[in-house]
TORKOL-4160 file (C-alpha; in steps of 0.2 Angstrom, whole numbers, padded with zeros to 4 digits, m for minus):
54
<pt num="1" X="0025" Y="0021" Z="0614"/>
<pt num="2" X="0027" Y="0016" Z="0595"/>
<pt num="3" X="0030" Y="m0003" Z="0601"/>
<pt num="4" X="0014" Y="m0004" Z="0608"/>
<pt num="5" X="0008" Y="0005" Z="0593"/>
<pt num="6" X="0015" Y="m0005" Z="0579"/>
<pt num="7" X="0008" Y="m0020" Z="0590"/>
<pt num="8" X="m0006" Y="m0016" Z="0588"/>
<pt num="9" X="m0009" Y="m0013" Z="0569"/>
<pt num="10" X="0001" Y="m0030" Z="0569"/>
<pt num="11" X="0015" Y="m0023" Z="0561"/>
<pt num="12" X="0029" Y="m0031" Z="0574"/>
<pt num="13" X="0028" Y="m0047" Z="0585"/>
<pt num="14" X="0025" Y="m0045" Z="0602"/>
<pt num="15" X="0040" Y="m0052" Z="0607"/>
<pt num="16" X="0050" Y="m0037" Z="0598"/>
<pt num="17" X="0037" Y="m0027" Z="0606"/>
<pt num="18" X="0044" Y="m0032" Z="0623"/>
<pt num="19" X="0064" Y="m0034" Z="0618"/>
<pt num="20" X="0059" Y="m0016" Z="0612"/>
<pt num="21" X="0055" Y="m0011" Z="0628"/>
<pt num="22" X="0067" Y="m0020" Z="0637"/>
<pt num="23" X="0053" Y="m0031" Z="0646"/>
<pt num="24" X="0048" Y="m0050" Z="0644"/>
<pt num="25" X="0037" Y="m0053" Z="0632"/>
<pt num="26" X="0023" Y="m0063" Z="0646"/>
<pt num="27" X="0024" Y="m0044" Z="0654"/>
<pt num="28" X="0020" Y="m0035" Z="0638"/>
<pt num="29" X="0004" Y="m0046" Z="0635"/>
<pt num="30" X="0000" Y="m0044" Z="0653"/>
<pt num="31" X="0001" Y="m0028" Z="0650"/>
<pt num="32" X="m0009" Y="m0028" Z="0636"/>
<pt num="33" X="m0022" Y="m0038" Z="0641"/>
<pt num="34" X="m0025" Y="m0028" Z="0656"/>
<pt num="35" X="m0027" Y="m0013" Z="0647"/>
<pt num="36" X="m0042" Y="m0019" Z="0637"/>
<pt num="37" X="m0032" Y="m0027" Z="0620"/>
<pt num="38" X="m0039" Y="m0045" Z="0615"/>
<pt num="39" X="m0025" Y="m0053" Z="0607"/>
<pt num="40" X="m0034" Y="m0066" Z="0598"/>
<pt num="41" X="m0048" Y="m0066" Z="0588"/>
<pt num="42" X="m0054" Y="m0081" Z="0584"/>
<pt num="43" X="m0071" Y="m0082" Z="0576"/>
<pt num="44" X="m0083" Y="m0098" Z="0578"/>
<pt num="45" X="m0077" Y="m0105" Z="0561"/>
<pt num="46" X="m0058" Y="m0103" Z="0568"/>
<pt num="47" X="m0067" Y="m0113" Z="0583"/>
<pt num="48" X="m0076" Y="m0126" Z="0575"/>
<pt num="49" X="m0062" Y="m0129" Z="0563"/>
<pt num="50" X="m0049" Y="m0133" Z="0576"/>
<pt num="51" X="m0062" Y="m0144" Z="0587"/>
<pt num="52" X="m0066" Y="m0156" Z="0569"/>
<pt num="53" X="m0048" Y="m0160" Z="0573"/>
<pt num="54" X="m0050" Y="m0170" Z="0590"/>
């Protein structure tokens, strides 16, 4: 499917992704997570950089 494609190389929003195929977008990321996508990558400096704030 070229919605999950584009997706993926982060060329459209997930929500078009799912208006594309005419689904909600909390089933497409389901959907997505359960086939093995991880939808953030945070790295430790993303991390440690968001704790500093609390």
């Amino acid at each position: 499917m070229q919605a999950i494609e584009l997706f993926k190389e982060g060329k459209i929003s997930s929500g078009m992704a799912s208006s594309w195929l005419n689904i909600s977008r909390m089933a497409f990321l389901l959907k997505e997570m359960e086939a093995g996508m991880e939808l953030l990558d945070n790295t430790l400096d993303d991390f440690d950089r968001e704790t500093s704030l609390l």
